[in-house]
C-alpha positions as CSV (number, residue, x, y, z in Angstrom):
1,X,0.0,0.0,0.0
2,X,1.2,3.3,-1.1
3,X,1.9,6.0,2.1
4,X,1.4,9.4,1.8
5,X,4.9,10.9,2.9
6,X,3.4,14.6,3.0
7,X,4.1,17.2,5.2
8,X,2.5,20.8,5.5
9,X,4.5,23.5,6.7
10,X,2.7,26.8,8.1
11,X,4.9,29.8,8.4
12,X,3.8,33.0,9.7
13,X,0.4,32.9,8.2
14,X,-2.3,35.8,9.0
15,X,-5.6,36.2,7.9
16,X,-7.6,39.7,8.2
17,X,-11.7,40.1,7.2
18,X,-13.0,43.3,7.6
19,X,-10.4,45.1,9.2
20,X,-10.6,42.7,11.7
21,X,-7.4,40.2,12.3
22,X,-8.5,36.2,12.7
23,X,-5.5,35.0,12.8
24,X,-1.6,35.9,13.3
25,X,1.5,34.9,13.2
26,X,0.5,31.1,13.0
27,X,3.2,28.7,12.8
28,X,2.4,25.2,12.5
29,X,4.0,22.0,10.9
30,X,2.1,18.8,10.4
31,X,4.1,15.5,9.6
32,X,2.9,12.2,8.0
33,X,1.2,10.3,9.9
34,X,0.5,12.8,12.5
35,X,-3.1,14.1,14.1
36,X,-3.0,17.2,14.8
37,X,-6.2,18.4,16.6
38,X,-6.8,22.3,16.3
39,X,-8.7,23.2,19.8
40,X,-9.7,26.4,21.3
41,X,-13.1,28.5,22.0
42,X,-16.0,29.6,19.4
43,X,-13.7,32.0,17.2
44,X,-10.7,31.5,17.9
45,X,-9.6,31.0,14.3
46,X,-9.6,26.9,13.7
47,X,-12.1,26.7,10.7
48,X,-10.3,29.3,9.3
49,X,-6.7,28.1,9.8
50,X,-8.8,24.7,7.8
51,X,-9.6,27.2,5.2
52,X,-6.7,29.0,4.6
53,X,-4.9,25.6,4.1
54,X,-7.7,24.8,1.1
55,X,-6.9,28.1,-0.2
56,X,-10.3,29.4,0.5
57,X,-9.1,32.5,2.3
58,X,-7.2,35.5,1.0
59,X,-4.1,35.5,4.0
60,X,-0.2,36.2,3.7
61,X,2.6,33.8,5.0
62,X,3.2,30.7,3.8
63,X,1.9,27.5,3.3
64,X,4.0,24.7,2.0
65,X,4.1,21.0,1.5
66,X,7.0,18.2,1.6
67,X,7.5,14.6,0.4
68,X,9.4,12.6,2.4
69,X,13.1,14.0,0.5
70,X,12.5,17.7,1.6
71,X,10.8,18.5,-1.8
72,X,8.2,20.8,-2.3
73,X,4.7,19.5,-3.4
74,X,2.8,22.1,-5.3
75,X,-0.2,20.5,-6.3
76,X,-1.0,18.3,-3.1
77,X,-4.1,16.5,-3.2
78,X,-6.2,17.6,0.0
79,X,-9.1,15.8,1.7
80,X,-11.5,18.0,3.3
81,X,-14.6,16.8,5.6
82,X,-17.0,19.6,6.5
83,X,-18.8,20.2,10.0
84,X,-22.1,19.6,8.0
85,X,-23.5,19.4,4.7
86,X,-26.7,21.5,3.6
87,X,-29.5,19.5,1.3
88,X,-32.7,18.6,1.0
89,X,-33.6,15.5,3.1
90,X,-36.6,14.6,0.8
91,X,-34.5,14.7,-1.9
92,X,-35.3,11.2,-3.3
93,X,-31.5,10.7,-4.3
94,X,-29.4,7.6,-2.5
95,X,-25.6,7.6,-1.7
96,X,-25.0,5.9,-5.0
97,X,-26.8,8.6,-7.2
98,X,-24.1,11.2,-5.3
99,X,-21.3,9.2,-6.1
100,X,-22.2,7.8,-9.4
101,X,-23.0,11.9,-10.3
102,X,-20.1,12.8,-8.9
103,X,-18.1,10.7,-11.4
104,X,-20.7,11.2,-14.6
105,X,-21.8,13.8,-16.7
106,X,-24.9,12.0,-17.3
107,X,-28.5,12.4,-15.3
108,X,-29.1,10.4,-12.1
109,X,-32.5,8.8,-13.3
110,X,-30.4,7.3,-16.6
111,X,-28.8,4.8,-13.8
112,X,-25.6,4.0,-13.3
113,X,-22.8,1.9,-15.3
114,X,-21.1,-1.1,-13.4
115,X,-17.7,0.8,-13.8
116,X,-19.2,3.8,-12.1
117,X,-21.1,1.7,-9.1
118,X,-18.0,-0.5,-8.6
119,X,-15.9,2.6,-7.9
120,X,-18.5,3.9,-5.4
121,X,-18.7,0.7,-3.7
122,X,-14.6,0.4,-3.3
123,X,-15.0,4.3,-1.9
124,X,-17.8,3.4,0.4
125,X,-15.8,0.1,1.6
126,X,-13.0,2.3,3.0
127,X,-15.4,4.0,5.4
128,X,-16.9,1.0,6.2
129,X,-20.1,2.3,4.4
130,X,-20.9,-0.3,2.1
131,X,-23.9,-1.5,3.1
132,X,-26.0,2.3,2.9
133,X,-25.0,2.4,-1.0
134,X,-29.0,2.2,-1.8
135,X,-29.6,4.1,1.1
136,X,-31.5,7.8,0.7
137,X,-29.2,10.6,1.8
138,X,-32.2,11.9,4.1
139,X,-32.4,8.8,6.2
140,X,-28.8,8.6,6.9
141,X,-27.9,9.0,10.4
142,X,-25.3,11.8,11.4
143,X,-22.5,9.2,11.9
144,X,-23.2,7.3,8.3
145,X,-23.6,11.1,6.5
146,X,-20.1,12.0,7.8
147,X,-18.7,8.5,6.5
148,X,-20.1,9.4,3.2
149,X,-18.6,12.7,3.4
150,X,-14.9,10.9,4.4
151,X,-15.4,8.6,1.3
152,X,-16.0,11.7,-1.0
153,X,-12.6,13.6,0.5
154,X,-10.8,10.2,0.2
155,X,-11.2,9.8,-3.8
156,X,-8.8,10.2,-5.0
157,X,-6.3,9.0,-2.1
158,X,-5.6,13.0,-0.5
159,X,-1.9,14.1,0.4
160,X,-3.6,15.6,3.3
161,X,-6.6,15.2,5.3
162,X,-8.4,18.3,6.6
163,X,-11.4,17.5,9.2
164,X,-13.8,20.5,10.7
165,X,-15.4,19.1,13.7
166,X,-16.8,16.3,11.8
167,X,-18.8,14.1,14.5
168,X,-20.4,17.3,15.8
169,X,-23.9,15.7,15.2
170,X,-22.7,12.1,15.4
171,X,-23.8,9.6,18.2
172,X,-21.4,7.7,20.7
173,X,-21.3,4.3,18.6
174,X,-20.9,6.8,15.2
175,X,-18.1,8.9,17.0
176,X,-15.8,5.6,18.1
177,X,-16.4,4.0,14.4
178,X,-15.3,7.8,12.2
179,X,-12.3,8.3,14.4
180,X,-11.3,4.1,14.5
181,X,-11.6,4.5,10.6
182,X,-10.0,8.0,10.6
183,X,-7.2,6.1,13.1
184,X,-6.8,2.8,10.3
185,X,-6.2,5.4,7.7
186,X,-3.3,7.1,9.2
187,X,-1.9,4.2,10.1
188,X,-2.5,2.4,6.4
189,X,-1.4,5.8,4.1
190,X,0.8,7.4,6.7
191,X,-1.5,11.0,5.7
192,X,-1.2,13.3,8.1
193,X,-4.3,14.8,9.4
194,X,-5.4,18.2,10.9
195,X,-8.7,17.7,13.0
196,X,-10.6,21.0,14.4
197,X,-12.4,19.8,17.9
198,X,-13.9,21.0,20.6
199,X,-14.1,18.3,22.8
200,X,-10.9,17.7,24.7
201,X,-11.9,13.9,25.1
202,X,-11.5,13.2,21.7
203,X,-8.2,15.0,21.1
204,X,-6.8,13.5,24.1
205,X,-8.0,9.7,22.6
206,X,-7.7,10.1,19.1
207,X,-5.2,12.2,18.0
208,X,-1.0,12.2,18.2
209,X,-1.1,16.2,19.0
210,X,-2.4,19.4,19.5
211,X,-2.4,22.9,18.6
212,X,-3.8,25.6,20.9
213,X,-5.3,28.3,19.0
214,X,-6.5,31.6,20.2
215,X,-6.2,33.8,16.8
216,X,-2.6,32.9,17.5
217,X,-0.6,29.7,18.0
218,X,-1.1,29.3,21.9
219,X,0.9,26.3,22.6
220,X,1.7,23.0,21.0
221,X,2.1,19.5,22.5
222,X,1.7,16.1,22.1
223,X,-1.9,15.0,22.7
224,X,-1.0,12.5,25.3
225,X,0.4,16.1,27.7
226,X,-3.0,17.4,27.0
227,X,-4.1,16.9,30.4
228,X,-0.9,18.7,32.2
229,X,-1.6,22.1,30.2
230,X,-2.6,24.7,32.3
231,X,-2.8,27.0,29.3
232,X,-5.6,24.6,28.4
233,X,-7.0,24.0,31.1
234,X,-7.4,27.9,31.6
235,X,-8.8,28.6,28.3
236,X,-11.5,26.0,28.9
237,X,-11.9,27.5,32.3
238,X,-11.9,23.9,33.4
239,X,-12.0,23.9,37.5
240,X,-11.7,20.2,38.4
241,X,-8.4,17.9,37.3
242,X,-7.7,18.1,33.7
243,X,-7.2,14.3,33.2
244,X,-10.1,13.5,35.1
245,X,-12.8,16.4,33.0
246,X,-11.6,14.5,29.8
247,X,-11.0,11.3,29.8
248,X,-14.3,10.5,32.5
249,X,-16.9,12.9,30.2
């Protein structure tokens, strides 16, 4: 299996929207094969920082990517899972139609070619999602939506993996199976990933580190120190033990 030996290098990046400044001075790296969870309060800069990476935001600095020799990528392929996804949930369309559109020029209602619906079932299989191929996209459950979503960013296989809060409407069960999946990838295509989170729980499980944003680049760690920060702790004006508000929530 192929590993994505990418890295993304974040050098003095700032970001300004009307005349206000969202972020400054940021200076992150991210390695292959790396989590790093983005945390902080409501905005503090994390989608943004997401955004900026995707090239969806006008900002100066830098932001450069590395194969494993120290050369520059220019054209990396990103994966990018949103917090939600807007549509219709009487649409009568099923997560084949998307996928099979997705890949066609040619209406829905014409069906779909065997080439086409093998490739969505090998996308779907990756995210354990096979099964909910005839499924309609407004019976999905918020854990199953944001696998479909993962399945979408992972075609084709993405240099990097971008992920905005994405079990923020996903059950317990859905929240241990998208982050065991998002583990199994990391581990399988050595991608790294940048996760945006807000509950400390999950960073502390799930990911390898963290990056404490507050407009600005807080702190950094690995996400196994999470609960010794008092920088964190202070931000999340947390009263009790650290290790014990996290990892018994």
């Amino acid at each position: 299996m192929d590993k994505c030996q990418c890295s993304v290098h974040i050098k003095n990046l700032y970001v300004k929207k009307g005349g206000h400044t969202i972020l400054e001075n940021v200076n992150l790296t991210a390695n292959h094969g790396e989590t790093l969870a983005l945390i902080g309060k409501n905005g503090a800069g994390k989608t943004t920082l997401l955004k900026s990476i995707l090239s969806k935001n006008n900002s100066g600095g830098e932001i450069l990517f590395f194969n494993s020799k120290g050369e520059k990528i220019f054209n990396p392929k990103i994966g990018y899972v949103p917090q939600r996804l807007e549509f219709d949930h009487g649409a009568p369309i099923t997560v084949m139609d998307i996928f099979c559109a997705n890949s066609s020029r040619l209406p829905v209602w014409l069906g779909h070619s065997k080439k086409l619906k093998k490739k969505a079932f090998e996308m779907l299989a990756k995210v354990g999602a096979k099964k909910i191929a005839d499924k309609p996209i407004g019976k999905l459950s918020g854990g199953e939506l944001q696998r479909v979503l993962l399945a979408f960013a992972l075609d084709p296989m993405p240099d990097i993996l971008l992920l905005d809060e994405p079990v923020s409407a996903v059950d317990r069960n859905g929240i241990n199976k998208f982050y065991n999946i998002i583990n199994s990838l990391r581990e399988d295509y050595h991608m790294p990933i940048i996760l945006v989170s807000h509950d400390l729980g999950h960073v502390f499980k799930y990911a390898t580190s963290y990056a404490l944003i507050n407009h600005k680049v807080i702190e950094t760690g690995k996400a196994s120190e999470l609960p010794e920060s008092e920088n964190v702790k202070n931000t999340f004006d947390l009263n009790l033990c650290l290790k014990e508000e996290i990892l018994w929530k």
